[in-house]
C-alpha positions as CSV (number, residue, x, y, z in Angstrom):
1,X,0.0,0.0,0.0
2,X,2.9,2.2,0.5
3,X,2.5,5.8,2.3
4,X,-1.1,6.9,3.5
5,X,-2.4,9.9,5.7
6,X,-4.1,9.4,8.5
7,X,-6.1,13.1,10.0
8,X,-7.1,14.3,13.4
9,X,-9.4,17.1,14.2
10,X,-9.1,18.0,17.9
11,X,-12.1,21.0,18.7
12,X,-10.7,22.7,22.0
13,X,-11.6,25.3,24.4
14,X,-9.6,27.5,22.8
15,X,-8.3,26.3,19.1
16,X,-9.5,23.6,16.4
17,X,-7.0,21.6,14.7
18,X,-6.5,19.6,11.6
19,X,-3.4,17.7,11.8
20,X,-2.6,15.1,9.3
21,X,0.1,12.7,8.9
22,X,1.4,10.1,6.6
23,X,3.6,6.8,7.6
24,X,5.1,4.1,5.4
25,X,2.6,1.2,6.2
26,X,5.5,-1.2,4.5
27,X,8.2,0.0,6.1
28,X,9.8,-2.4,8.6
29,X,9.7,0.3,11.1
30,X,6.7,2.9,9.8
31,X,7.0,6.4,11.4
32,X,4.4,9.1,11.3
33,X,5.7,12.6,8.8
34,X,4.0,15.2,9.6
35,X,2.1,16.7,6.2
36,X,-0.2,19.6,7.7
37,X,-1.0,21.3,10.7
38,X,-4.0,23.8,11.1
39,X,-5.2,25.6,14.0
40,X,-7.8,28.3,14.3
41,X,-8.4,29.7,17.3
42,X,-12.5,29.5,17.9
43,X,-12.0,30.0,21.5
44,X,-16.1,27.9,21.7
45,X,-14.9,27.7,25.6
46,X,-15.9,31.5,26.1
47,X,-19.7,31.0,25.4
48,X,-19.6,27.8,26.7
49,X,-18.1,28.1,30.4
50,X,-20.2,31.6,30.5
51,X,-23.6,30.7,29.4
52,X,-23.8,27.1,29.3
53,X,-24.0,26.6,25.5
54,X,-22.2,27.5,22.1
55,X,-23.7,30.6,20.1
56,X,-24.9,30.9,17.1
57,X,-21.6,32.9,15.5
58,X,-19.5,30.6,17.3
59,X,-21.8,27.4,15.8
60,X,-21.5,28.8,11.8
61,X,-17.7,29.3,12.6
62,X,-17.4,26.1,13.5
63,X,-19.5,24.6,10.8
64,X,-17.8,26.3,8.5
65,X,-14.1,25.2,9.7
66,X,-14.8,21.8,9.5
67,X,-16.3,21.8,6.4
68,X,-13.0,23.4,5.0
69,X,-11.4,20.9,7.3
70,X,-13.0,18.2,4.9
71,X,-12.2,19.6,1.9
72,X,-8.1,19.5,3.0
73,X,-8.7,15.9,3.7
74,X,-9.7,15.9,0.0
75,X,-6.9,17.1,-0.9
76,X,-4.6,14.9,1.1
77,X,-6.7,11.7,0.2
78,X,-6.9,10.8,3.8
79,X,-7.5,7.0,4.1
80,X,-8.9,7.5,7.7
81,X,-9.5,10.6,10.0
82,X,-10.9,10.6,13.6
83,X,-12.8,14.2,14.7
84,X,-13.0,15.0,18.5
85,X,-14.1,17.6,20.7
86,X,-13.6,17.7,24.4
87,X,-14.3,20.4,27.4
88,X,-16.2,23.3,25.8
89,X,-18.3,21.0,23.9
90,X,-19.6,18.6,26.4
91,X,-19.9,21.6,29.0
92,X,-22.3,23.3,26.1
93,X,-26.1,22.2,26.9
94,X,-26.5,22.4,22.5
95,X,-23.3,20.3,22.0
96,X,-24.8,17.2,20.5
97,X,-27.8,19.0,18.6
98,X,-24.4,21.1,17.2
99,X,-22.9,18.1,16.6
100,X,-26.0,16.5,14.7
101,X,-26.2,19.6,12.6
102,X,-22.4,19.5,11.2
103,X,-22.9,15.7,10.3
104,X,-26.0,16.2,8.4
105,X,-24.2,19.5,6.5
106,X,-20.6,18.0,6.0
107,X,-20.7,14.1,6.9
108,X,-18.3,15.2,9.1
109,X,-18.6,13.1,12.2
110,X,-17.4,14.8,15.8
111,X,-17.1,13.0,18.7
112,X,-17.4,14.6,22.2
113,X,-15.1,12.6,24.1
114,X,-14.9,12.2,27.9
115,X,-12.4,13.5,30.0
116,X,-11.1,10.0,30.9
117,X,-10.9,8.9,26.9
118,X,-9.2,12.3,26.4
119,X,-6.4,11.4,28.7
120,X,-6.3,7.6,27.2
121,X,-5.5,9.6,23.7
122,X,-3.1,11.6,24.7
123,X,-1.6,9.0,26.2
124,X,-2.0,7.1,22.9
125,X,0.8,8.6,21.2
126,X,3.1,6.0,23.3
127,X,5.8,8.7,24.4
128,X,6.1,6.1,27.8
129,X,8.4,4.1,25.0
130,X,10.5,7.0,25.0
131,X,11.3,6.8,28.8
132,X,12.5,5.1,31.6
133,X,10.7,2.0,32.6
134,X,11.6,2.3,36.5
135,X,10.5,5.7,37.1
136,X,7.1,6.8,37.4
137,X,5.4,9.9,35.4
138,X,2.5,12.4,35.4
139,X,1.6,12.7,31.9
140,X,-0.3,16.7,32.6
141,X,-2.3,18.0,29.4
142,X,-3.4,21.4,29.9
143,X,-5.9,22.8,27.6
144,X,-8.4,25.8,27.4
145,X,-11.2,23.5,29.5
146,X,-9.8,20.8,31.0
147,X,-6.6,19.5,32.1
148,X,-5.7,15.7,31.9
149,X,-3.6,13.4,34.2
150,X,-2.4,10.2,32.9
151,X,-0.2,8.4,35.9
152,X,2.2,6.2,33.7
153,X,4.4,3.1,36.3
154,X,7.2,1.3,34.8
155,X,6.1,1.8,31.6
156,X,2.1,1.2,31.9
157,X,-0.9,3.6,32.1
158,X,-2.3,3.1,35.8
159,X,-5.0,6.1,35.7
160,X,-6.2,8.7,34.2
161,X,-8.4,11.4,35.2
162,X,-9.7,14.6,33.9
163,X,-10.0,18.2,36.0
164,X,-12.5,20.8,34.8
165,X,-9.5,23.1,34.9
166,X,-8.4,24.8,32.0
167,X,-6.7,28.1,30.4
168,X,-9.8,29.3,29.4
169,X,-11.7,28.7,32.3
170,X,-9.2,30.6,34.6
171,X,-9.3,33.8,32.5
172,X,-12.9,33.5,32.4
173,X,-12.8,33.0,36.7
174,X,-15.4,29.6,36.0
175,X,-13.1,26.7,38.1
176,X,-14.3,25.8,41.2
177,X,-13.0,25.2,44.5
178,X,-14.2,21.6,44.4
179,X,-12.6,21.0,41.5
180,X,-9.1,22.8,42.4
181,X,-9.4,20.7,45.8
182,X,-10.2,17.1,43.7
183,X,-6.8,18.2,41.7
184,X,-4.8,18.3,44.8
185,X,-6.0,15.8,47.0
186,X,-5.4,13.7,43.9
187,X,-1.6,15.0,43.4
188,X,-0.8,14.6,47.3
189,X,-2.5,10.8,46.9
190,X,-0.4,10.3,43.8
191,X,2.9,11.7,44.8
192,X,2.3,9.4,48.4
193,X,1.9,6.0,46.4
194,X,4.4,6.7,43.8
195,X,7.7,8.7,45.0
196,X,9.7,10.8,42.7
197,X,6.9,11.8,39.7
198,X,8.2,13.2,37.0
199,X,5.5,15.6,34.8
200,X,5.5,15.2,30.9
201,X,3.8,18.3,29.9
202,X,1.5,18.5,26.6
203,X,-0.4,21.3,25.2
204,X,0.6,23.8,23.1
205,X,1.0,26.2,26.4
206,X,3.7,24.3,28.0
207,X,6.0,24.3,24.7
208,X,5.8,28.0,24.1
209,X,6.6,28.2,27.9
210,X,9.9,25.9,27.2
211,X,10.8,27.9,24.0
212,X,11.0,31.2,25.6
213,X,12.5,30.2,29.0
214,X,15.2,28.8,27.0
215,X,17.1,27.6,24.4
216,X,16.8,23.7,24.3
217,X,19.9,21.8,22.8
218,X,18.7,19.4,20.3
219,X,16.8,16.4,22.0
220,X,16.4,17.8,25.5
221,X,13.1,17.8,26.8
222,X,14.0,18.7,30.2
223,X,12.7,22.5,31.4
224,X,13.0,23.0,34.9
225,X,10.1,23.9,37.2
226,X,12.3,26.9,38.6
227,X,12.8,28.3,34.8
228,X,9.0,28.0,34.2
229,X,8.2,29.7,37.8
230,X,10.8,32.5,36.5
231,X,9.5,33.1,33.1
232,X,6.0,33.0,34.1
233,X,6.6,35.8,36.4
234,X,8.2,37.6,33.6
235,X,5.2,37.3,31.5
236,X,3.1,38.5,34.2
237,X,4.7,41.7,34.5
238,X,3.8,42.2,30.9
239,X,0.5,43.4,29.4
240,X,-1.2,40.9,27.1
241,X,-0.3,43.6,24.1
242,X,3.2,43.5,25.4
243,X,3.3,39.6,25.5
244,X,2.4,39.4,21.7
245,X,5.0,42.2,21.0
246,X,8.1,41.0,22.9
247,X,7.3,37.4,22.3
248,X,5.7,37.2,19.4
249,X,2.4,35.4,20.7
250,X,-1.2,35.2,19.0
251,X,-3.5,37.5,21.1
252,X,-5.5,34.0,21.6
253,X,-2.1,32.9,23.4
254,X,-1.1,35.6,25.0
255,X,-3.9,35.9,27.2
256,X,-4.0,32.5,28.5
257,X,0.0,31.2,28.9
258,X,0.3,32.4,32.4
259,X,-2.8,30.6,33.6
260,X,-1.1,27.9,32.3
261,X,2.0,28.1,33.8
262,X,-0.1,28.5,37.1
263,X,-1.5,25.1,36.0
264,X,1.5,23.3,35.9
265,X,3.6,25.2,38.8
266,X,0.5,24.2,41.2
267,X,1.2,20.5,40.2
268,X,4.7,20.6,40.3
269,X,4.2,22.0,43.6
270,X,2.1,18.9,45.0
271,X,4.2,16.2,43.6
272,X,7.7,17.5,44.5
273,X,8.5,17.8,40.7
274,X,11.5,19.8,39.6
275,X,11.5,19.3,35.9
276,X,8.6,18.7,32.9
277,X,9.6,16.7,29.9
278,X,8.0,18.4,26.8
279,X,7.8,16.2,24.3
280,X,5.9,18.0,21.0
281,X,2.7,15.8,21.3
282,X,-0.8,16.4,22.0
283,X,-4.2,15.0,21.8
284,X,-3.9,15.2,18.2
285,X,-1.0,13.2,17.8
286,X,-2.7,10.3,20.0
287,X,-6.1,10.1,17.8
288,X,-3.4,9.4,14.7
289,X,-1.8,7.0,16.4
290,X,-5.1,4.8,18.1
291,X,-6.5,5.2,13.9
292,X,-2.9,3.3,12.9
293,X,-2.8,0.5,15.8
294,X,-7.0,0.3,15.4
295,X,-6.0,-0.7,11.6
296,X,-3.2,-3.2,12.3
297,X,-5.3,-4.4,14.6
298,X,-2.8,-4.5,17.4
């Protein structure tokens, strides 16, 4: 069969994305290439976390993203495409009916995923083989709704679980005290029962973080907790205008990076952590990767 592409569409909080990628199905040893990445920043998790559903604007955006979404698919000749959407989505009381509407205009089918089958995605892009089996790992996602927690022990996924804490939420003051208290009861349970965590950070948040704290030597993944407690101070003494200028950030970044760094310092801070991994992978890259084993049938 030779090379084939493979498309995920991940509907966030904050951003949609279309990433597609193509792999060698007769190669020995098939790896993913990287062919397209998209993102368009819909933000849906400001009407949802305020009023409880998606507007109408922010609906006909969406429809008409994913219906040019299908169209580069076209183009591509994508033999298989999986189309997600997590926090903002299942928070919105009109999700499904939203959902139901795309289908029936584009064939276009979006799943709204869980919070636990979120986590098992992410997870899904096997970056545990990239580490070592003796120590044990956090796996933190932080996104514009939610933020996933995959505990990973020699090697194996023992939980996940998913926090109704997110970028967007923060700037929009919508997390509760519950829910910050679930988070670190968890942390304290987890950092007890499995000494020495180490975070792997995802999300698009936590990479910009690494690239302007500092300057990575080629296949170091290691960013301190202390550089990322540094640099997010730095960007707090900025305006938002000022972030985007010094930094070059989208406006649609610029406003939510500290709240993640506050994400990540806080769990750092419960588990004794003094370094993130960031690998460059996301929820994205997991969907590819489940549509390839799924196929093989491994």
């Amino acid at each position: 069969m030779g090379k084939v592409n493979y498309a995920a569409i991940d509907i966030g909080s904050n951003a949609a994305r279309l990433l597609i990628k193509s792999i060698d199905e007769e190669a020995e040893a098939p790896f993913f290439t990287k062919e397209q990445l998209v993102r368009v920043p819909l933000r849906l998790g400001e009407d949802s976390f305020s009023t409880g559903s998606i507007s109408p604007e922010k609906g006909k955006q969406l429809l008409r993203l994913i219906k040019a979404y299908r169209q580069l698919m076209k183009i591509y000749d994508v033999k298989e495409y999986r189309a997600c959407a997590t926090s903002a989505m299942r928070d919105a009381e009109n999700g499904e009916e939203l959902v139901k509407s795309i289908y029936k205009k584009t064939g276009i089918r979006i799943e709204i995923i869980n919070g636990e089958e979120e986590a098992r995605l992410i997870y899904d892009n096997h970056v545990e083989e990239l580490l070592d089996k003796d120590a044990n790992y956090i796996y933190v996602d932080v996104g514009g709704g939610s933020t996933e927690i995959s505990l990973i022990n020699e090697g194996k996924l023992k939980n996940s679980r998913s926090y109704n804490i997110g970028t967007v939420r923060l700037l929009k003051g919508s997390v509760t005290q519950y829910t910050r208290s679930r988070l670190r009861r968890d942390l304290s349970q987890f950092a007890q029962l499995y000494p020495g965590l180490r975070i792997i950070g995802s999300g698009g948040n936590i990479n910009k973080l690494f690239r302007i704290a500092m300057t990575p030597a080629k296949n170091n993944i290691e960013f301190p907790v202390e550089k990322l407690q540094a640099v997010n101070e730095q960007l707090k003494a900025l305006s938002t205008e000022e972030r985007m200028a010094k930094y070059k950030l989208r406006p649609d970044r610029a406003d939510v990076i500290t709240h993640a760094a506050d994400i990540f310092l806080e769990i750092a801070g419960h588990t004794g952590a003094q370094t993130i991994l960031v690998p460059t992978i996301g929820l994205s890259d997991g969907i590819i990767d489940s549509l390839f084993v799924k196929g093989r049938g491994d």
